[in-house]
DRENKEFI-526354 format. One record per atom (N, C-alpha, C, CB): residue in one letter; x negated, y, z. Coordinates in steps of 0.02 Angstrom, whole numbers, plus 50000, padded with zeros to 5 digits. Each point is the difference from the previous one (the first is absolute). Glycine has a CB too. Layout:
% DRENKEFI-526354
[atom 'A'; [X; Y; Z]]
...
This chain:
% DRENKEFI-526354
[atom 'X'; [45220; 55010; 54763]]
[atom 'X'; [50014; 49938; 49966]]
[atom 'X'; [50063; 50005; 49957]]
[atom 'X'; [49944; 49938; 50095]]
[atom 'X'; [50103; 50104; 49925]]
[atom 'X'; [50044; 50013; 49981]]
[atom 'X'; [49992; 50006; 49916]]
[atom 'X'; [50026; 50044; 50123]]
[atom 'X'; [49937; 50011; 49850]]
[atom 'X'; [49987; 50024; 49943]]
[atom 'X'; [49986; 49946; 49958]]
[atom 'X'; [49967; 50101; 50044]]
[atom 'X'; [49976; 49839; 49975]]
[atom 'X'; [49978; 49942; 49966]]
[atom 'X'; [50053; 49960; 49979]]
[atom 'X'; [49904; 50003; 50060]]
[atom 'X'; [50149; 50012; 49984]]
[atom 'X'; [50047; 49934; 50001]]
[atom 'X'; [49990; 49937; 50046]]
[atom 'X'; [50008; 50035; 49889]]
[atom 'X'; [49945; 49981; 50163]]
[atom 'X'; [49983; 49952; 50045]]
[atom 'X'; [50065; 50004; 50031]]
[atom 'X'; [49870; 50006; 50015]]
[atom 'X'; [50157; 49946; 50011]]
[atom 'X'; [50074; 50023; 50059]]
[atom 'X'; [49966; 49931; 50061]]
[atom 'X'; [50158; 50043; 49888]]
[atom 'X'; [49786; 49908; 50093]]
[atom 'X'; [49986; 49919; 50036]]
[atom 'X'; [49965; 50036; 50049]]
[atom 'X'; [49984; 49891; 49905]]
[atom 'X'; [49968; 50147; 50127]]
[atom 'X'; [49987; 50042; 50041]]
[atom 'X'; [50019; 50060; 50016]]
[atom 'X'; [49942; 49944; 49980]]
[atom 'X'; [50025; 50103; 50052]]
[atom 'X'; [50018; 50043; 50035]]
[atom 'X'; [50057; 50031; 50062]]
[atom 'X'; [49940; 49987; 49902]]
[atom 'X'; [50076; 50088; 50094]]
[atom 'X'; [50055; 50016; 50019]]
[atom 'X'; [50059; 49992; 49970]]
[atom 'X'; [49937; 50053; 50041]]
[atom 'X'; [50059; 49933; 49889]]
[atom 'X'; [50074; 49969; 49959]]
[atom 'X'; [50012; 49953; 49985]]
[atom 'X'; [50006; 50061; 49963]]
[atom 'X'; [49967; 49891; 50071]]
[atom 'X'; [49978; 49915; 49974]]
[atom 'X'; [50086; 49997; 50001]]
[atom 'X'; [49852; 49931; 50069]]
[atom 'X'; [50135; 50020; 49851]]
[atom 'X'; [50090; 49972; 50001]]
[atom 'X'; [49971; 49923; 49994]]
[atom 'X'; [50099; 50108; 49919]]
[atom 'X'; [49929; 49861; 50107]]
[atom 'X'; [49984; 49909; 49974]]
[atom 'X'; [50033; 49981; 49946]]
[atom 'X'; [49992; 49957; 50108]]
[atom 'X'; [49960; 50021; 49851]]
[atom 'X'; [50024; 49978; 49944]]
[atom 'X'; [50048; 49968; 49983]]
[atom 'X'; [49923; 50009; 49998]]
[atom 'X'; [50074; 49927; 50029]]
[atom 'X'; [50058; 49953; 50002]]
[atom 'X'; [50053; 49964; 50041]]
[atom 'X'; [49930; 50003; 49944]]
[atom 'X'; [50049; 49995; 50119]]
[atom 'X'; [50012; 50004; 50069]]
[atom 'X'; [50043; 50044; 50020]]
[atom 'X'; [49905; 49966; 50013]]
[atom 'X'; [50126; 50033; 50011]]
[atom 'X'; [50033; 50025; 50055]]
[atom 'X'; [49993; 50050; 50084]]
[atom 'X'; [50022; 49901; 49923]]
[atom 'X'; [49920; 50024; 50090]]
[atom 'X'; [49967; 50014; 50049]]
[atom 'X'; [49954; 50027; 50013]]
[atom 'X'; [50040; 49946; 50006]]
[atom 'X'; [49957; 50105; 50026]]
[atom 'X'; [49931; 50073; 50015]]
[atom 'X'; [49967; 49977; 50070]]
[atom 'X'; [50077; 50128; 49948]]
[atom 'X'; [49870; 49834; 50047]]
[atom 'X'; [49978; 49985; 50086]]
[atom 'X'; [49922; 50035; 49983]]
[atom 'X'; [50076; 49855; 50053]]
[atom 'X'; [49914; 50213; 49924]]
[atom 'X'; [49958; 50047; 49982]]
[atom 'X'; [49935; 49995; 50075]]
[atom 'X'; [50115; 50084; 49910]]
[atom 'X'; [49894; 49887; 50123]]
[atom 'X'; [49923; 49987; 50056]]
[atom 'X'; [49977; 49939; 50001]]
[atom 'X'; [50032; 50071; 50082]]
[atom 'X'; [50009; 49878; 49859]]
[atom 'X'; [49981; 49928; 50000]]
[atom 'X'; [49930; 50006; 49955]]
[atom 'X'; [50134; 49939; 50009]]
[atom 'X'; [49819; 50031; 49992]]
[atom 'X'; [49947; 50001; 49947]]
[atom 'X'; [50021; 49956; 49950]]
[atom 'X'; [49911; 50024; 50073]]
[atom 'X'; [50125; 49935; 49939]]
[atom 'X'; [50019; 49945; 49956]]
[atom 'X'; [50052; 50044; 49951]]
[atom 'X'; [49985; 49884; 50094]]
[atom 'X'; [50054; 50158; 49924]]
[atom 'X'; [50044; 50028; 49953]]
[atom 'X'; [49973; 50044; 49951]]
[atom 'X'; [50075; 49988; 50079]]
[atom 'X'; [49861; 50031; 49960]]
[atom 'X'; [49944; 50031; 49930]]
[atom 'X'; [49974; 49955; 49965]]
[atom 'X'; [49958; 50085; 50053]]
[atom 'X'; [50021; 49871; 49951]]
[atom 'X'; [49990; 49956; 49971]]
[atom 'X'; [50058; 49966; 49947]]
[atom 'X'; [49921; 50000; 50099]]
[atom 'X'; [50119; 49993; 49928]]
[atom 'X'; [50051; 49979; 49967]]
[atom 'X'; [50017; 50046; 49924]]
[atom 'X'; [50039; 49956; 50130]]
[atom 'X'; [49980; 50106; 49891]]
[atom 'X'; [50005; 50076; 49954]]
[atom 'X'; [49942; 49977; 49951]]
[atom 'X'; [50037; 50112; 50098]]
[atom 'X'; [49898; 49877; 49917]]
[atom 'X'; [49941; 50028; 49948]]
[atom 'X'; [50003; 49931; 49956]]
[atom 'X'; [49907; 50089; 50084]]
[atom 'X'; [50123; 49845; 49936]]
[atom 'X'; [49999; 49975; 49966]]
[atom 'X'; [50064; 49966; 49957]]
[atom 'X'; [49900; 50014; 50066]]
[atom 'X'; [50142; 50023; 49954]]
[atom 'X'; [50072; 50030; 49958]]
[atom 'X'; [49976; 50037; 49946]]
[atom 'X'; [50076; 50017; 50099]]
[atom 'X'; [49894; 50034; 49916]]
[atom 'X'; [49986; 50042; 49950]]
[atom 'X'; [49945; 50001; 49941]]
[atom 'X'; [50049; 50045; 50089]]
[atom 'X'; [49910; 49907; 49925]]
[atom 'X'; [49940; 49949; 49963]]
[atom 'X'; [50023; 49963; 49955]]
[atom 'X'; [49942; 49987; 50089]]
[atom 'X'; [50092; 49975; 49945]]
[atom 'X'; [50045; 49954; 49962]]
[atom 'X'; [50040; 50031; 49939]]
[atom 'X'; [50010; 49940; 50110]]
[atom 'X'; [50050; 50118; 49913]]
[atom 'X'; [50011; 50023; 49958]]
[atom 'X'; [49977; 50038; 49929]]
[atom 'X'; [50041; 49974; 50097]]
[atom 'X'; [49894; 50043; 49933]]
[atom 'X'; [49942; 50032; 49928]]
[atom 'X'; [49977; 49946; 49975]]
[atom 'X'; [49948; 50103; 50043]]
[atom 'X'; [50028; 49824; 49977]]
[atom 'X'; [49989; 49945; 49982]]
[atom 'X'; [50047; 49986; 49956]]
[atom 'X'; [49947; 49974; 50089]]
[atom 'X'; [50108; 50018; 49938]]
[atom 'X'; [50048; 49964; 49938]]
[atom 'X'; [50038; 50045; 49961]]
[atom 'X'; [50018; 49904; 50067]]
[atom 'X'; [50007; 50147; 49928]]
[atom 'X'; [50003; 50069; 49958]]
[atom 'X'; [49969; 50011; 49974]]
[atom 'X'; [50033; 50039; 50040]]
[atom 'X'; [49926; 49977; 49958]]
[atom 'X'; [49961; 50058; 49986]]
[atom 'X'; [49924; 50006; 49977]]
[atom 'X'; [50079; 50025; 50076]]
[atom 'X'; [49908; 49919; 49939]]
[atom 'X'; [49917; 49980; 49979]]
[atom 'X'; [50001; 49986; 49923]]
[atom 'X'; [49965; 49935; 50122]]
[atom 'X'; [50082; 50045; 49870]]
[atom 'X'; [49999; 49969; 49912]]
[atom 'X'; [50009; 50069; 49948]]
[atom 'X'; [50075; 49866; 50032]]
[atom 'X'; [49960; 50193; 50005]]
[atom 'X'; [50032; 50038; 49955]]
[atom 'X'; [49907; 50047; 49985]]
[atom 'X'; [50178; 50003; 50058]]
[atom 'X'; [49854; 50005; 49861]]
[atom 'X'; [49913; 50025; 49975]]
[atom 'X'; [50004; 50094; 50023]]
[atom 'X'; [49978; 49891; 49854]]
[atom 'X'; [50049; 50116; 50170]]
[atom 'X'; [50007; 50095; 50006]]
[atom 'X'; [49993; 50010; 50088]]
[atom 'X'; [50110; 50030; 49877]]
[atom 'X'; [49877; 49899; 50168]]
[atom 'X'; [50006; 49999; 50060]]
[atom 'X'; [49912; 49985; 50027]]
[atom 'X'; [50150; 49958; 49990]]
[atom 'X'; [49820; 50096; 50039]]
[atom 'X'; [49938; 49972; 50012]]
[atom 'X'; [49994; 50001; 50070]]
[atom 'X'; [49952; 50031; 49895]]
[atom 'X'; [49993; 49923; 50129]]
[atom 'X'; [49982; 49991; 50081]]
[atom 'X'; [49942; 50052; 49991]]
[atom 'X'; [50032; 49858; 50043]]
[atom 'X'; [49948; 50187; 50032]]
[atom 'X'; [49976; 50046; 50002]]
[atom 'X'; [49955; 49967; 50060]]
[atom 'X'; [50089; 50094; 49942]]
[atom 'X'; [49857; 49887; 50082]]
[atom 'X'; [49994; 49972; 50080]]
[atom 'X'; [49972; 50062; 50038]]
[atom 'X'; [49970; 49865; 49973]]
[atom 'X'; [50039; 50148; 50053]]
[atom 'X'; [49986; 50073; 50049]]
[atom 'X'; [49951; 50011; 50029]]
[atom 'X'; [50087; 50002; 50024]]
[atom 'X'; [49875; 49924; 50013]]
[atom 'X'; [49955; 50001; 50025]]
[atom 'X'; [49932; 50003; 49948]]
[atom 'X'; [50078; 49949; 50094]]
[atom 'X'; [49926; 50032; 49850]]
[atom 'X'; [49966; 50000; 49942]]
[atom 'X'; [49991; 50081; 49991]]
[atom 'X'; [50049; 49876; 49949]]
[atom 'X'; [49997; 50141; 50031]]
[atom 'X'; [50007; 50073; 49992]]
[atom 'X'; [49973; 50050; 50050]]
[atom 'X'; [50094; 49963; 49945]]
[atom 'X'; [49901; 50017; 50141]]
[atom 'X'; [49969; 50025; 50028]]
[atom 'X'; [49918; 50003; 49992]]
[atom 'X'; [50104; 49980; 50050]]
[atom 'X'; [49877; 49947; 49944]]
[atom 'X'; [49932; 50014; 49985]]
[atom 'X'; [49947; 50011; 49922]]
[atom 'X'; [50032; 49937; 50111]]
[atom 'X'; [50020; 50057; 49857]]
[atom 'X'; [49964; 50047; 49944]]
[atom 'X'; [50069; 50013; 49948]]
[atom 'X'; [49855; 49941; 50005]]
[atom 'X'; [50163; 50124; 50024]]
[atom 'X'; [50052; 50050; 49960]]
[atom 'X'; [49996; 49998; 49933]]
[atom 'X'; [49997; 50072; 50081]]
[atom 'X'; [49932; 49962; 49909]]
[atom 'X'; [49991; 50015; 49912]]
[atom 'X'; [49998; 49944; 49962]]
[atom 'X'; [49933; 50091; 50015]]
[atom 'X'; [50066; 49831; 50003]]
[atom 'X'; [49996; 49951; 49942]]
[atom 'X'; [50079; 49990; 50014]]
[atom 'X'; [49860; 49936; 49990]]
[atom 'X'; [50166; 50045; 50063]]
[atom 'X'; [50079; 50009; 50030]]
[atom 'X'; [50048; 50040; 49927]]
[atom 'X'; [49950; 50028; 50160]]
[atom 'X'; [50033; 50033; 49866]]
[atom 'X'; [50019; 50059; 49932]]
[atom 'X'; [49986; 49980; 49949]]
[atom 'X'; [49980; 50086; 50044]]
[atom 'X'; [49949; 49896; 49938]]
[atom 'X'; [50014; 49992; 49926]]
[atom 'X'; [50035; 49939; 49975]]
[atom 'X'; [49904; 50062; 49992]]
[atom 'X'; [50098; 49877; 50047]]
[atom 'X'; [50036; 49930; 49995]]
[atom 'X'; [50086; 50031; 49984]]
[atom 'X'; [49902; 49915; 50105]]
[atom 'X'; [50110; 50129; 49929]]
[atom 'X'; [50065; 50015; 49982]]
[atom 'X'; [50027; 50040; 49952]]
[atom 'X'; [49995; 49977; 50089]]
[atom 'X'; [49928; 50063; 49897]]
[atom 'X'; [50028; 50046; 49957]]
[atom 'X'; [49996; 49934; 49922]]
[atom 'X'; [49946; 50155; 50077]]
[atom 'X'; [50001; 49820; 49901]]
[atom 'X'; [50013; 49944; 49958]]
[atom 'X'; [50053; 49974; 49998]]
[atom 'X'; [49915; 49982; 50011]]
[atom 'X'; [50117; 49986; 50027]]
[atom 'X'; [50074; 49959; 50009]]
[atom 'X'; [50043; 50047; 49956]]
[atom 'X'; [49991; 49946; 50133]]
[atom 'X'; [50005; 50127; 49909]]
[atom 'X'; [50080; 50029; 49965]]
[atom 'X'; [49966; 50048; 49954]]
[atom 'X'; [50102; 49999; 50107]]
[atom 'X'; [49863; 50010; 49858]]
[atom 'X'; [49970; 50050; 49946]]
[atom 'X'; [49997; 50062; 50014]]
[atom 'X'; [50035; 49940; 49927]]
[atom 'X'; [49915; 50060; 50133]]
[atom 'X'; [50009; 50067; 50013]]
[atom 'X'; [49916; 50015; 50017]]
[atom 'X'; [50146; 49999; 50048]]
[atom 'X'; [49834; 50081; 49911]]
[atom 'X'; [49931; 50003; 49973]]
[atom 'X'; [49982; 50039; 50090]]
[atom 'X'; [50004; 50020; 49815]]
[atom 'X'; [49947; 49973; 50223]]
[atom 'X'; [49990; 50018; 50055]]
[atom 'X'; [49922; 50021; 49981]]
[atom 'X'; [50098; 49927; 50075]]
[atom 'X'; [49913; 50142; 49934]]
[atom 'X'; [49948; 50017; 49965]]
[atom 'X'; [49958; 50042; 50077]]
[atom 'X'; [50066; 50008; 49845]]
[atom 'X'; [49868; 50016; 50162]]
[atom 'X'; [49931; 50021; 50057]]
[atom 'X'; [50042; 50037; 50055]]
[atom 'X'; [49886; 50028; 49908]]
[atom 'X'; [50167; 50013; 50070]]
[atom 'X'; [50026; 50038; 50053]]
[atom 'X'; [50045; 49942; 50048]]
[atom 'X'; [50002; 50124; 49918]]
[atom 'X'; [50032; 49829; 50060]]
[atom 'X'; [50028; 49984; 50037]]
[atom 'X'; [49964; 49933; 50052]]
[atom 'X'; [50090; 50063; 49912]]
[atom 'X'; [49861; 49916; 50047]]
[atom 'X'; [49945; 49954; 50036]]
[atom 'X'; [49989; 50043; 50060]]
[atom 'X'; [49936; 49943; 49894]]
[atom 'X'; [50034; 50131; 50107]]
[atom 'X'; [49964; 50013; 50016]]
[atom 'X'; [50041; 50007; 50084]]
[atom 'X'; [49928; 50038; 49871]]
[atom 'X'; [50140; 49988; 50095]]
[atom 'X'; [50049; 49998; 50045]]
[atom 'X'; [50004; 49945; 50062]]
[atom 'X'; [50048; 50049; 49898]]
[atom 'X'; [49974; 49909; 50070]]
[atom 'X'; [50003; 49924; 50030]]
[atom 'X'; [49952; 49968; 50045]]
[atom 'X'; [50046; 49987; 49903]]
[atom 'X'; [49882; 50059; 50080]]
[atom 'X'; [49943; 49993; 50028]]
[atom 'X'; [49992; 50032; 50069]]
[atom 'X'; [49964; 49991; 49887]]
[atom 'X'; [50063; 50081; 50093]]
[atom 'X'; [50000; 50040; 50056]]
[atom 'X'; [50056; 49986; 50048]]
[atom 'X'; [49944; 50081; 49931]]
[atom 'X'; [50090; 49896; 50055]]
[atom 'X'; [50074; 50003; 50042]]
[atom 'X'; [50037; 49923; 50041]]
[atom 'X'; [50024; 50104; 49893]]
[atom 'X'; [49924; 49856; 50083]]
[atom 'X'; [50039; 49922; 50008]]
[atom 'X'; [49941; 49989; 50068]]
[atom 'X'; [50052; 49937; 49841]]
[atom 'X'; [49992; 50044; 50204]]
[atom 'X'; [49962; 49971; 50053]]
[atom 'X'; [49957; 49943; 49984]]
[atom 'X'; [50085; 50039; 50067]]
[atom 'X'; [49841; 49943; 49950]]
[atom 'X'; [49962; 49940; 49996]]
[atom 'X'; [50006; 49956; 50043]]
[atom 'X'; [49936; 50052; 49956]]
[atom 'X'; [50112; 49916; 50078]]
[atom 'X'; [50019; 49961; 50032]]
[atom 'X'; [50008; 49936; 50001]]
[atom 'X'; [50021; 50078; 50006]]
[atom 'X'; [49984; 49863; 50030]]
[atom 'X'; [49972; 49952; 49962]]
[atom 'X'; [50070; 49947; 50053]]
[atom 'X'; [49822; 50042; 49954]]
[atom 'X'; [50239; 49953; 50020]]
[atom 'X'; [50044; 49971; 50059]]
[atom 'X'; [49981; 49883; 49989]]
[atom 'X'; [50139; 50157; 49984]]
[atom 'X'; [49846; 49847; 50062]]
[atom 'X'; [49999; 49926; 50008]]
[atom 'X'; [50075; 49978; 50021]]
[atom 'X'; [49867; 50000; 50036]]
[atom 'X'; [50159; 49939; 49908]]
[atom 'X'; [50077; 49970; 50025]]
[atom 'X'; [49966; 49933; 50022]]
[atom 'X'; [50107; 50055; 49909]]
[atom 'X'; [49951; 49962; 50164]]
[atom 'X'; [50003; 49951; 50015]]
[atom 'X'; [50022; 49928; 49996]]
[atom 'X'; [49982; 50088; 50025]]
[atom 'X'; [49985; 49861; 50012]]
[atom 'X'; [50027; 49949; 49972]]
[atom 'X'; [50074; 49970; 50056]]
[atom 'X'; [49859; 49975; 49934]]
[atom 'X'; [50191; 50038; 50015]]
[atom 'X'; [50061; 49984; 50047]]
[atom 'X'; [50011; 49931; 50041]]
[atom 'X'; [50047; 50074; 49916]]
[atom 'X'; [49944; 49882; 50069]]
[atom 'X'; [49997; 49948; 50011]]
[atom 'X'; [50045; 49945; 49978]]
[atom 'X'; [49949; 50060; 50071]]
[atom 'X'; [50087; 49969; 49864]]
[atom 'X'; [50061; 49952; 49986]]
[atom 'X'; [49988; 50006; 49918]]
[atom 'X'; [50098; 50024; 50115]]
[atom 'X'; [49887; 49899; 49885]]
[atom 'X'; [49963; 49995; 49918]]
[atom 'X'; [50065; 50004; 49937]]
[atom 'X'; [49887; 49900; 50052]]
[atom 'X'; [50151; 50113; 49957]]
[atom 'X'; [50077; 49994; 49962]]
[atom 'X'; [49967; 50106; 49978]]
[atom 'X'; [50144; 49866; 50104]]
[atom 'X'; [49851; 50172; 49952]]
[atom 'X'; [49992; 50068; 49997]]
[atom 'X'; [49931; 50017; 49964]]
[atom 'X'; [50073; 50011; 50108]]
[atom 'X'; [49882; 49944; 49917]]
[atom 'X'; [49924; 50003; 49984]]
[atom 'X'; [49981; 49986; 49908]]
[atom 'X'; [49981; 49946; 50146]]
[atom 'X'; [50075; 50019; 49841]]
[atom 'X'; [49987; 49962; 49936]]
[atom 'X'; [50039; 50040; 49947]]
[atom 'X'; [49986; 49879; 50056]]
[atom 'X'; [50041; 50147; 49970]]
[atom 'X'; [50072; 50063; 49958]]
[atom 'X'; [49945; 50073; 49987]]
[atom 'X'; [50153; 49961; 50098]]
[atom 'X'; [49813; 50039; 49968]]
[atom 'X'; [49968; 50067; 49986]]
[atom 'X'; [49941; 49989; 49966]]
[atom 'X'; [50044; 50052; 50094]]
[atom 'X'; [49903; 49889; 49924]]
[atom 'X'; [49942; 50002; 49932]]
[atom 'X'; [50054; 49983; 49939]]
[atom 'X'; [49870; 49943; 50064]]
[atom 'X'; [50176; 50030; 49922]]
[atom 'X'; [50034; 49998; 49927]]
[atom 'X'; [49988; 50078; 49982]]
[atom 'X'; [50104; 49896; 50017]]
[atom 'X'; [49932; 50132; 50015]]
[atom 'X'; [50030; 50068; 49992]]
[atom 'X'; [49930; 50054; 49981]]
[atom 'X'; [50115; 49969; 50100]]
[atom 'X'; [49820; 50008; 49932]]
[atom 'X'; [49963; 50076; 50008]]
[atom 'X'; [49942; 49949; 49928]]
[atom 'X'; [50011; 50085; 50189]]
[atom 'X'; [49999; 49840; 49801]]
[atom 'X'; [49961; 50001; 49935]]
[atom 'X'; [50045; 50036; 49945]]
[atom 'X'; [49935; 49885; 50031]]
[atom 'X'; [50125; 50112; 49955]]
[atom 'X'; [50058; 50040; 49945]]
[atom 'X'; [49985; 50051; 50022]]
[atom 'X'; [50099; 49940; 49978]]
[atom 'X'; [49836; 50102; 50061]]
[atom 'X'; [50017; 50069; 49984]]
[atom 'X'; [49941; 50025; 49949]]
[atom 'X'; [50063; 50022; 50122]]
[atom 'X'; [49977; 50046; 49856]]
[atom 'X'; [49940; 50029; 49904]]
[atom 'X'; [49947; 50028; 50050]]
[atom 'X'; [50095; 50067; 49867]]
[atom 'X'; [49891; 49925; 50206]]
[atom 'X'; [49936; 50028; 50010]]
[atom 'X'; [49935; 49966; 50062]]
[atom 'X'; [50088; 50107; 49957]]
């Protein structure tokens, strides 16, 4: 996670804004993901060079995924790398759950209709 720049999970989780690390609370994950929602919400969604990517999209069909992105940033993705993407991307299909807190629920369909795929 490190590499991504994730620091809201893992073994390097830093809290964003907080202070307080109660890292076995579920609520403090909760809290983090929608710190950090928020923050791409109000940053970052407007800026035109900033795109949403949704992952789970991307899991179940890579090659339109790829090409949705390659459109966005002008970039020609030509048989070899389809073919790539084809061979190499797990077909997996992750179902999210429903958290139960419509403040979180309503941030993330915002978030995954703003995405280019």
């Amino acid at each position: 996670m490190r590499e991504l720049c994730h620091f809201e999970f893992g073994n390097n989780r830093i809290n964003i804004r907080d202070q307080q690390n109660d890292f076995n609370d579920f609520d403090y994950y909760k809290n983090q993901w929608k710190k950090i929602h928020d923050l791409i919400d109000i940053n970052y969604l407007n800026l035109e060079n900033v795109f949403l990517f949704n992952f789970d999209n991307f899991l179940k069909d890579p090659q339109n995924s790829i090409y949705n992105l390659s459109k966005k940033i002008n970039f020609y993705c030509d048989e070899k790398v389809k073919n790539f993407i084809e061979l190499n991307v797990k077909k997996k299909i992750i179902n999210l759950s429903n958290i139960g807190d419509s403040k979180i629920d309503l941030l993330h369909q915002k978030l995954i209709e703003k995405s280019i795929n």
